[in-house]
C-alpha positions in Angstrom: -15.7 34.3 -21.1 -18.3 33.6 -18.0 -18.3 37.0 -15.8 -18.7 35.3 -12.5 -19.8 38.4 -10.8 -22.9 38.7 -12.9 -24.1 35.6 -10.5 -27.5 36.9 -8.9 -27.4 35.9 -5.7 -24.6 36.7 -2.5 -23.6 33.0 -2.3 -22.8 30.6 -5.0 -23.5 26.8 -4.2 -20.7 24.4 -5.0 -22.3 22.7 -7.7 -22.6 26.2 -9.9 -19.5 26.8 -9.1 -18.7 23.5 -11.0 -20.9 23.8 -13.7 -19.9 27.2 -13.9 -15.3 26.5 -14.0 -15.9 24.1 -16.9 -18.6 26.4 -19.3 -15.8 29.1 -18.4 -12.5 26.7 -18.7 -14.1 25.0 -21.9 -15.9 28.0 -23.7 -13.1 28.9 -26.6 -13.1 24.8 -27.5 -17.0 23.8 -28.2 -20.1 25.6 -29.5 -22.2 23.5 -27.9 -22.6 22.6 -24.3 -25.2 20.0 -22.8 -25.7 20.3 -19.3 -27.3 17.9 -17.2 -28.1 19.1 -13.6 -30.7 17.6 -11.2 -33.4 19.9 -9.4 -32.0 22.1 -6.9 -29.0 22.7 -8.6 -29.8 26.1 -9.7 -29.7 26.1 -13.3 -31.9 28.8 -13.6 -29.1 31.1 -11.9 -26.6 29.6 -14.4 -28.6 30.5 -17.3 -28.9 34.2 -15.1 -24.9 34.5 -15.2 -24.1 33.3 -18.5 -26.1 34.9 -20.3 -25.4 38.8 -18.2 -21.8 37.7 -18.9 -22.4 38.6 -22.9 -24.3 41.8 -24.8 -27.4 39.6 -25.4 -28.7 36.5 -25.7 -32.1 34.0 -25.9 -33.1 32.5 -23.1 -35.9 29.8 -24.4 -38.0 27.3 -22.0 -40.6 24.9 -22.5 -43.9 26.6 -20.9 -45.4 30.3 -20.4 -45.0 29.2 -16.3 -41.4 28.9 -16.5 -41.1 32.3 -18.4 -43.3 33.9 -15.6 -41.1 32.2 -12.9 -37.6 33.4 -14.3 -38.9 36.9 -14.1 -40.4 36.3 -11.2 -36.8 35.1 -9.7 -34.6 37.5 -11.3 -36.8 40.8 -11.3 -33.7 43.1 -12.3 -35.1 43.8 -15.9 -32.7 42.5 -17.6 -34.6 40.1 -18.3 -37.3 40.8 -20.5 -40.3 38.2 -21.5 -42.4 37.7 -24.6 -45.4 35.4 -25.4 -47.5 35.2 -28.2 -49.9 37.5 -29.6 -53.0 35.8 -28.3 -51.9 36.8 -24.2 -52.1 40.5 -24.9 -55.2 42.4 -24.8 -55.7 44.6 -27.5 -56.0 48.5 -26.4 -58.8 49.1 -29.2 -61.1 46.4 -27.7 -61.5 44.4 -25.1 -63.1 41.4 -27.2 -59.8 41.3 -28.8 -56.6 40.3 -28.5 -53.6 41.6 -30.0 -53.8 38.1 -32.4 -56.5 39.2 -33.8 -56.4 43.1 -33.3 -57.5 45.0 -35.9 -54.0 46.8 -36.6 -53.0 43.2 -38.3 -54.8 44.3 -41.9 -54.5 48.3 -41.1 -51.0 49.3 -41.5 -51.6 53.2 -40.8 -53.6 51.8 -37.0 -50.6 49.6 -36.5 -47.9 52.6 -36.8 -50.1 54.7 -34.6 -50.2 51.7 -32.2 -46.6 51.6 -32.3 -45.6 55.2 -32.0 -48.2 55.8 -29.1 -46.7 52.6 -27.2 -50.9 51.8 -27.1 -50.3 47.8 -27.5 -49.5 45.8 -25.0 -47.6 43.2 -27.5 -45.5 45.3 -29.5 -44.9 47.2 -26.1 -43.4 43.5 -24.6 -41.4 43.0 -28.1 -39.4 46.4 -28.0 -38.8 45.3 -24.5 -37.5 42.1 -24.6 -35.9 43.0 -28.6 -33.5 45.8 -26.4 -32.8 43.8 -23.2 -29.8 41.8 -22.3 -31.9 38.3 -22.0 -35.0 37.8 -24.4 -37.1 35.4 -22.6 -39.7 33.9 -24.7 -41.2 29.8 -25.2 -40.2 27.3 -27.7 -43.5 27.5 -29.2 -43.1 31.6 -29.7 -39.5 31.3 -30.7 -39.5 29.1 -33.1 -42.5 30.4 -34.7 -41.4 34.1 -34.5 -37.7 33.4 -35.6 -38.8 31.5 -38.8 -41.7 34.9 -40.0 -40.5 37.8 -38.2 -38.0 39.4 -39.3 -37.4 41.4 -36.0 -35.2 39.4 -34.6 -31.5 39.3 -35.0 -29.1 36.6 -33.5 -27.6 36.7 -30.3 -24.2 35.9 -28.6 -26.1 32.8 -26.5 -28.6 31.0 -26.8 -29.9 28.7 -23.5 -32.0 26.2 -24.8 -33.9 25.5 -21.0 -35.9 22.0 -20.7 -34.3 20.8 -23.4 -35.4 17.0 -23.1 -38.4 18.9 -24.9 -36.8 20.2 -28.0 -37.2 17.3 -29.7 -41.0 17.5 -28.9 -41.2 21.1 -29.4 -39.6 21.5 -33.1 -42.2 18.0 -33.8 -44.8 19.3 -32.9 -44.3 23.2 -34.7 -43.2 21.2 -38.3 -46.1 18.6 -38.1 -49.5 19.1 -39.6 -52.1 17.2 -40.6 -54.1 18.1 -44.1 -57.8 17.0 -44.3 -59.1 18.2 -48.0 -62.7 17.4 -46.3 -61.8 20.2 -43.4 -60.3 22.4 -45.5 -63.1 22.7 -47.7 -65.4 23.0 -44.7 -63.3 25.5 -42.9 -62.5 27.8 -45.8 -64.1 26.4 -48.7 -60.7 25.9 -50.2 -62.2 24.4 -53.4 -64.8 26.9 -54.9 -63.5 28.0 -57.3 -61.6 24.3 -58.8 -63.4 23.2 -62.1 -65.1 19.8 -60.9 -62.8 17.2 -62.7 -59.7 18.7 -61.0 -61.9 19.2 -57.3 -62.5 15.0 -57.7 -58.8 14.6 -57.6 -57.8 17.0 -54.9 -60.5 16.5 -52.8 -59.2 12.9 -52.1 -55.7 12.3 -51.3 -53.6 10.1 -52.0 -54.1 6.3 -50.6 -50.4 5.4 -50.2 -46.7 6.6 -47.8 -44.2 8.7 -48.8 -43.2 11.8 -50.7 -42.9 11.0 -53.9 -46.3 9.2 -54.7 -48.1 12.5 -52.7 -45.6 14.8 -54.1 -47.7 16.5 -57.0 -51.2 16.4 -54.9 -49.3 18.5 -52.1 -48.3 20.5 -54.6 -51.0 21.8 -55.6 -53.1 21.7 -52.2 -50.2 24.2 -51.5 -51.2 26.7 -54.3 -54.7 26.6 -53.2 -54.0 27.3 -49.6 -51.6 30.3 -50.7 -54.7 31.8 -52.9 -57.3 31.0 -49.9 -54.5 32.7 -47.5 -54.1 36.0 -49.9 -58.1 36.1 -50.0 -58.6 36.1 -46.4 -56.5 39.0 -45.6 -58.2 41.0 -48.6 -61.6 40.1 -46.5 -60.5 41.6 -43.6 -59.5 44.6 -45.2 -62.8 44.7 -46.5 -64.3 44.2 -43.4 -62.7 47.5 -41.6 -63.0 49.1 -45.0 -61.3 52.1 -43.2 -63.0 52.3 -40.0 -61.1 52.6 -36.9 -62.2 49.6 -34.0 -64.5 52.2 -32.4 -66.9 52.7 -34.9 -67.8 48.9 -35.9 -70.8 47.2 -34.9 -71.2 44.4 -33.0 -72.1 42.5 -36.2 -68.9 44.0 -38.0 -66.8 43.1 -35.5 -67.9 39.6 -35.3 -67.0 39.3 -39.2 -63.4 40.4 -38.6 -63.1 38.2 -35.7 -64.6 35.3 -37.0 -62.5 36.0 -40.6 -59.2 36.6 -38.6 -59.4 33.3 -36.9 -59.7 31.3 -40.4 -56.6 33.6 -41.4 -54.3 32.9 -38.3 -55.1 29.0 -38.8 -54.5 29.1 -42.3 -51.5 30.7 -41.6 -49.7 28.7 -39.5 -50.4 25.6 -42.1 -49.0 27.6 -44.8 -46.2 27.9 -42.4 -45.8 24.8 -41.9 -46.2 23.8 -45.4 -43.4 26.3 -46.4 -41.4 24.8 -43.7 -41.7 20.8 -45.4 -41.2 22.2 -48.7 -37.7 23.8 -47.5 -36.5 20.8 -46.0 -34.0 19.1 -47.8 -35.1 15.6 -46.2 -38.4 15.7 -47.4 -38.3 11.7 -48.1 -37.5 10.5 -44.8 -40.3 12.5 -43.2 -43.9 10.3 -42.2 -46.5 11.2 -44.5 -49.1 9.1 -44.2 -52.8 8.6 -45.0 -54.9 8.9 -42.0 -58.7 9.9 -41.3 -59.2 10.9 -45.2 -56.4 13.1 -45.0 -52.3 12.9 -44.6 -50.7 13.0 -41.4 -47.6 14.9 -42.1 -44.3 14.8 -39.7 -40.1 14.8 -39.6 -38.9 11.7 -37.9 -35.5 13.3 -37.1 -35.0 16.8 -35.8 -31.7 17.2 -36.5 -31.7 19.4 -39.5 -34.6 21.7 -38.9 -33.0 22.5 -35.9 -29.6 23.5 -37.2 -31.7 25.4 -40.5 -34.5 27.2 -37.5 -32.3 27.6 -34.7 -28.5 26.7 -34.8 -28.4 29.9 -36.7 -29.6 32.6 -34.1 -26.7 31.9 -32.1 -23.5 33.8 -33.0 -21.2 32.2 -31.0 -22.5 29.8 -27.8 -25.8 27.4 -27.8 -26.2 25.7 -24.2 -28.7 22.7 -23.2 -29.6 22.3 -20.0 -32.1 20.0 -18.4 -32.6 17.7 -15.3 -33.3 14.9 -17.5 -31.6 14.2 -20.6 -30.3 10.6 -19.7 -29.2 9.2 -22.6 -26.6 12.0 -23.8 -25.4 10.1 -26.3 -28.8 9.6 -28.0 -29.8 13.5 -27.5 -26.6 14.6 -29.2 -26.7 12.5 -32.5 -30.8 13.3 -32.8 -30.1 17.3 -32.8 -26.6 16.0 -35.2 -24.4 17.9 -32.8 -20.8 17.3 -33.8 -19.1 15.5 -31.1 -15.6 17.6 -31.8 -17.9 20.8 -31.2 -19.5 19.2 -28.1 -18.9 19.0 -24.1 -21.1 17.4 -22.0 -21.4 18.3 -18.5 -22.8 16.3 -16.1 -23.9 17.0 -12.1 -25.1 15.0 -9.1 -28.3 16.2 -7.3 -27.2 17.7 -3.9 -30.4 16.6 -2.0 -30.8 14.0 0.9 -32.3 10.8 -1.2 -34.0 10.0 2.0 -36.2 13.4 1.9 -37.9 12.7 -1.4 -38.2 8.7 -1.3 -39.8 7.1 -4.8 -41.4 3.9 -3.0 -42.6 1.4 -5.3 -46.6 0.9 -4.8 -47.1 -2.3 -6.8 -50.8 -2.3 -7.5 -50.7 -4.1 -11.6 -49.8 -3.6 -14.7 -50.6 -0.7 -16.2 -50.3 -0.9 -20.3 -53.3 -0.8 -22.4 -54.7 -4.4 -22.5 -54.1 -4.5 -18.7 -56.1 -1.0 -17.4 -59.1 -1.8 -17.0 -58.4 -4.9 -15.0 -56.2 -2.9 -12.8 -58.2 0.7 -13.1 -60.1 -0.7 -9.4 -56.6 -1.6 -7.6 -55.4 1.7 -8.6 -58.2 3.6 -7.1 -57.9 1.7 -4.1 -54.7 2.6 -3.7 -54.9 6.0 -4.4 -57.5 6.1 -1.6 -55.1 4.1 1.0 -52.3 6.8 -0.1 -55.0 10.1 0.2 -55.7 8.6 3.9 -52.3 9.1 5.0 -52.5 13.0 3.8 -55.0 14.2 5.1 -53.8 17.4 5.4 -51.4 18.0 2.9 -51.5 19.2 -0.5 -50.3 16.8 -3.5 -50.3 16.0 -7.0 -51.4 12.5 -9.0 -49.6 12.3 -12.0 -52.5 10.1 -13.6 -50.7 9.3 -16.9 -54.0 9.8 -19.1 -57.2 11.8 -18.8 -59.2 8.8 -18.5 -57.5 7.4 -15.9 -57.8 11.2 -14.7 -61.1 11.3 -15.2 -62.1 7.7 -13.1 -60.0 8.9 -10.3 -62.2 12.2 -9.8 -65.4 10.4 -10.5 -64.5 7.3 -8.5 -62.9 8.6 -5.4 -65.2 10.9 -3.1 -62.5 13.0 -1.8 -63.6 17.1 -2.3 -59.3 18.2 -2.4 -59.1 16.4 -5.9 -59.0 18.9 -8.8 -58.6 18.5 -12.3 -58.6 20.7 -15.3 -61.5 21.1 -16.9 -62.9 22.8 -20.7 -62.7 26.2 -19.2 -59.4 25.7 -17.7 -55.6 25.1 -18.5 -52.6 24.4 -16.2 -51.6 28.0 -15.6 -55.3 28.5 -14.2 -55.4 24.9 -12.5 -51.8 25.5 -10.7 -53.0 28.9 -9.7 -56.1 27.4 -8.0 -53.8 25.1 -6.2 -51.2 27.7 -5.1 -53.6 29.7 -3.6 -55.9 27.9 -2.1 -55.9 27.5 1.8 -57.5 23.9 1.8 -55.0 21.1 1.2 -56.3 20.5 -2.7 -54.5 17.4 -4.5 -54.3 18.2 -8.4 -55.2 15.0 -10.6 -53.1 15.6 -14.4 -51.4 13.6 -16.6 -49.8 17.1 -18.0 -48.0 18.2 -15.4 -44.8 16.0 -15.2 -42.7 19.3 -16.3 -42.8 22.9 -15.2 -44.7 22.8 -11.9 -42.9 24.4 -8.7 -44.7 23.0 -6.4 -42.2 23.3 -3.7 -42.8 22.7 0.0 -46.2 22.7 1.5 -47.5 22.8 -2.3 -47.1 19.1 -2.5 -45.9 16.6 0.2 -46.9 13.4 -1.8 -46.9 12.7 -5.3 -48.1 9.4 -7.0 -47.1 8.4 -10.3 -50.2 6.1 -11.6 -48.7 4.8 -14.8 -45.1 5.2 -16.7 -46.0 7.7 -19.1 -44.8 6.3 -22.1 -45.8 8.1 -25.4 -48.6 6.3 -27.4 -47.8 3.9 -29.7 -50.7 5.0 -32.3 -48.4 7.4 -33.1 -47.2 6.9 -36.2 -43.6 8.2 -35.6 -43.3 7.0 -32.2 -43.4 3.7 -34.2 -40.9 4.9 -36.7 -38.4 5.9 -34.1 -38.1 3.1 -32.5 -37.4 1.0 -35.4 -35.0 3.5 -35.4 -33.5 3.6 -31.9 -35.3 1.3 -29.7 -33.5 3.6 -26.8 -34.9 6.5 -27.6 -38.8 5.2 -26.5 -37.7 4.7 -23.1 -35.8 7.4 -22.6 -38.8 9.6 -23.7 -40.6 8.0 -20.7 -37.8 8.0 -18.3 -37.6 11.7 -19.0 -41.2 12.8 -18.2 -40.9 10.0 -15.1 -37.8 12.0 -13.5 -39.5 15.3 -14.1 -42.6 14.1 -12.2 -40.5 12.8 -10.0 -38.6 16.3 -9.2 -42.4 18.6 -9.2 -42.1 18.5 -5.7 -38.9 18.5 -3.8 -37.8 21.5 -4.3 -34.5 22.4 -2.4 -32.1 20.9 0.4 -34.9 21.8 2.9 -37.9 20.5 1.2 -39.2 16.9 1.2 -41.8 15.2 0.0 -42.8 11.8 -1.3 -43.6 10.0 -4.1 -45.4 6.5 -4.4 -45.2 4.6 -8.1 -47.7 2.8 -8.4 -47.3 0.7 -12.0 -45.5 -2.6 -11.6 -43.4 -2.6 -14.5 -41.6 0.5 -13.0 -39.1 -2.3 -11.3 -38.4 -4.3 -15.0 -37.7 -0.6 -16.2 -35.8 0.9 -14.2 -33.5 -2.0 -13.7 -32.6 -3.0 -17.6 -32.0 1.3 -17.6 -30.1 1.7 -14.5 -27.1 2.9 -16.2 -28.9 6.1 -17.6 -29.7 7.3 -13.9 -27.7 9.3 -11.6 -26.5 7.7 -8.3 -28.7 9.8 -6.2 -31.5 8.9 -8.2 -31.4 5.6 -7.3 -30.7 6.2 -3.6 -34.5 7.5 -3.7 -36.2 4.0 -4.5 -37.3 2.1 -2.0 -38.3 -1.6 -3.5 -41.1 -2.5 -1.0 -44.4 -1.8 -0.4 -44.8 0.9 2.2 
C-alpha cells in the first residue's frame, strides 16, 4: 500500500491527494493504473511517493531533460539517474566516451575500471542499480533491459510521458536494412561467392514477411559474422595496450572500428528483436529506397514481452495527455479487468493561459506555401506585442522553422542548429538575460519553461505525424482515432510548455485554421478546463 508520508513536500495539494486515495484504495484490485493529470497537478511528486512507498522501483520518462529535472526536484538520493553510455566521459581519454571506451573489448581494463570506481558510467549504474528509484529514459531502458543482464525487476514501474510509449517502443524495434549501405558501411558482402552476392545484394521487390522471409534470413547470418569480426578488430587494435600508450593513429582505428560495431549492434538488436516476435506477419516490411523498411504496427506485445515483465507487482501510466483512454489501453492490450483509469481536472485559472485562435490559413501540405507569407506576418504582429518577453514558436516543421528565422529580422529568434540539440538550445534560452524566443518543431514535450521563460507561445501548424509514413498509413486504416489523437497529444503538450503552476500565465496563439474543425468533431476527448482556455476570435 501507498505510504503517504513518503510525500516530499510539507503540503499536499488536493488533487494528489485524490490521485493519491484511489492508487492506495484500488492497489490490491488492478496491475495496471493509467493516470491522466493536467500540468500542475504534480505528478512528478506522485511518482516521488509511490514509488518511496515500495523497496524499489523504475521510474522511466521520455527525455534526458526530464531525468535531469526529477533529480533536480527531489535531490534526496534516492533517486538515482542513468543515461546511456555515450554521456559519460571515459577516465582513460578524453576523446572517448565510455560508448566507445576501450574497456568494451578489454575485459581485464574493464574489471580494473570497475574495482577502482574510475568510470563515470559503471559508477552512475551501481548507483541507480542500489537506490530505491532507478531513473533512466525509454530509449536507455528499453535498450538496456532487453541486453543487460544487470538488471532485475522491480516492485513498480512508472511509465512517465506515456502518450510516448507507443512512439518510444516504434521507434527502438524499427530498422531499416539497405544491402547497398551495409556493404558500404561494413562491407558486409566480401566474402559471398558472386552468384549468392547478386541475390542478397537486392532485396526483395514485394510486402510482407513471408515473400522476404528467407532473404532476411540470411542478411541476418551475415550481419551476425560482420558483428563477431568487428569486435575481433578491436581487440586487435589494442592488441594489449592500455589507452595511454596508443597513438593518435591507433586510436583513431579503435574509434573509428568501435563506431561500425555499436551501429551494427544495435541492428542486430533489432533484428533479434523481429525474429522473437511472434507477430512477425502483421508487422510493415516494405521495400523502400533499395532496401526494406522494417516496423511493428501494434505495440502491444513487445511491450508485455520487453517491459510488462520488469514489474513484479504494479505498472503505472501517467501523462497530461492521453485523451483517448480507451484507444491507449487496447494498443498496449492492457486487460480491462486488470485496469483502472484515473482521471483529474487541471487546477489552473483557464483565463491565465488563454489558447486564442489566430486564423491565418490552412496549413496542410498542398496549402503551405500559399499560406507560408500570412504566417510570417503574423508571427511578426504576435512578436510586436512581446517585446520584452521571452517565448517559444512551436513551428511544426524545420522548414517552416527555418523561413521563420530567415524571413523575420527579429535577433531574439533561436533555433537549433548542426552543432546543437534541445538540451543545449533550452540551456541557451534559460540562461540568457535577453528575452530570446526559441523557434522548434521538437519541443512540444519536456520543456519547463515556466514563468518569465515563456509568456507567449504560438502553435504555427497542428502537428500531425506525416502521412509518408508507411505505418502512420497502416494505423489509420486501422483506427482512424488513433491519427488525431497522436496530434491532439503533442498539441496539449505544447500547449502546457509554458504555464507552469497556479501562479504562472502565459499565452498561446494557434495560428492553423483547421484547429476549430478539429477540436470541435474531438471535443469529447478534452478536459473541461481545456476548453475554457479557447477563445474563438481573433485577438
Amino acid at each position: 500500500m501507498i505510504d503517504f508520508t513518503k510525500f516530499p513536500y510539507l503540503e499536499m495539494r488536493e488533487t494528489q491527494k485524490e490521485i493519491l486515495d484511489k492508487l492506495n484504495d484500488n492497489w490490491d484490485r488492478f496491475r495496471f493504473f493509467v493516470i491522466e493529470a493536467p500540468t500542475g497537478v504534480g505528478k512528478s511528486a506522485i511518482a516521488k511517493t509511490v514509488c518511496s512507498s515500495f523497496r524499489n522501483a523504475f521510474l522511466v520518462t521520455a527525455t534526458k531533460q526530464l531525468q535531469d529535472q526529477y533529480i533536480a526536484d527531489f535531490p534526496d538520493g534516492s533517486i538515482k539517474s542513468i543515461k546511456g553510455r555515450v554521456n559519460y566521459p571515459c577516465d582513460f581519454n578524453q576523446r572517448l566516451n565510455c560508448e566507445i571506451g576501450p574497456c568494451m573489448v578489454n575485459k581485464q581494463l574493464l574489471k580494473e575500471c570497475r574495482i577502482n570506481c574510475n568510470c563515470p558510467y559503471y559508477n552512475a549504474r551501481d548507483k541507480a542499480l542500489n537506490a530505491n528509484v532507478a531513473l533512466t529514459s525509454y530509449a536507455y531502458f528499453l535498450r538496456s533491459t532487453e541486453c543487460g543482464h544487470f538488471w532485475r525487476e522491480r516492485n513498480v514501474l512508472i511509465l512517465d510521458e506515456c502518450h510516448l510509449l507507443e512512439q518510444q517502443i516504434t521507434s527502438w524495434a524499427a530498422f531499416f536494412l539497405s544491402p547497398r549501405d551495409l556493404h558500404l558501411k561494413y562491407n558486409l558482402f566480401e566474402e559471398v561467392p558472386f552468384d549468392k552476392f547478386v541475390g542478397l545484394s537486392i532485396p526483395p521487390e514485394e510486402a510482407g514477411y513471408p515473400i522476404n522471409k528467407i532473404w532476411l534470413g540470411n542478411i541476418w547470418d551475415l550481419i551476425v559474422k560482420k558483428r563477431d569480426d568487428l569486435f575481433k578488430d578491436m581487440e586487435i587494435s589494442l592488441n594489449g595496450k592500455q589507452p595511454d600508450d596508443l597513438i593518435e593513429e591507433e586510436l583513431d582505428e579503435l574509434i573509428s572500428t568501435h563506431k561500425d560495431y555499436y551501429e551494427i549492434d544495435k541492428l542486430y538488436k533489432r533484428l533479434h528483436v523481429f525474429f522473437s516476435a511472434t507477430d512477425k506477419e502483421s508487422w510493415i516490411i516494405e521495400p523502400e529506397n533499395d532496401g526494406l523498411n522494417i516496423q511493428p504496427v501494434n505495440v502491444g506485445s513487445l511491450f508485455f514481452k520487453y517491459v510488462n515483465n520488469w514489474a513484479s507487482s504494479k505498472i503505472i501510466f501517467m501523462s497530461a495527455t492521453i485523451l483517448d483512454v480507451k484507444g491507449f489501453c487496447e494498443e498496449l492490450g492492457l486487460p480491462k479487468e486488470q485496469t483502472a483509469i484515473i482521471r483529474a481536472e487541471s487546477t489552473f485559472d483557464p483565463q491565465k493561459s488563454p489558447i486564442v485562435y489566430y486564423p491565418t490559413g490552412p496549413m496542410n501540405y498542398k496549402s503551405l506555401d500559399k499560406t507560408l507569407p500570412k504566417v510570417l506576418e503574423s508571427i511578426k504582429d504576435i512578436l510586436a506585442k512581446y517585446p520584452n518577453d521571452k517565448g517559444i514558436i512551436h513551428s511544426g516543421n524545420y522548414k517552416i522553422t527555418q523561413a521563420i528565422c530567415d524571413n523575420i529580422n527579429d535577433s531574439r529568434l533561436i533555433m537549433k542548429d548542426n552543432n546543437s540539440n534541445n538540451e543545449k538550445l533550452l540551456r541557451y534560452h534559460i540562461n540568457n538575460s535577453n528575452p530570446t524566443v526559441l523557434v522548434s518543431p521538437s519541443l512540444t514535450t519536456g520543456a519547463d519553461l515556466k514563468d518569465d521563460l515563456s509568456r507567449f507561445q504560438i502553435m504555427v501548424k497542428l502537428p500531425w505525424i506525416s502521412l509518408t509514413d508507411k505505418r502512420v498509413k497502416k494505423k489509420i486504416e486501422l483506427n482512424e482515432n488513433w491519427y488525431s489523437a497522436e496530434m491532439f497529444r503533442s498539441f496539449m503538450q505544447a500547449s502546457g510548455r509554458s504555464t507552469r503552476s497556479d501562479n504562472d500565465w502565459s499565452i498561446t496563439y494557434v495560428l492553423d485554421s483547421s484547429f476549430y474543425y478539429w477540436v470541435h468533431k474531438y471535443q469529447h476527448w478534452f478536459p473541461k478546463q481545456f476548453l475554457k482556455r479557447i477563445v474563438w476570435k481573433k485577438d
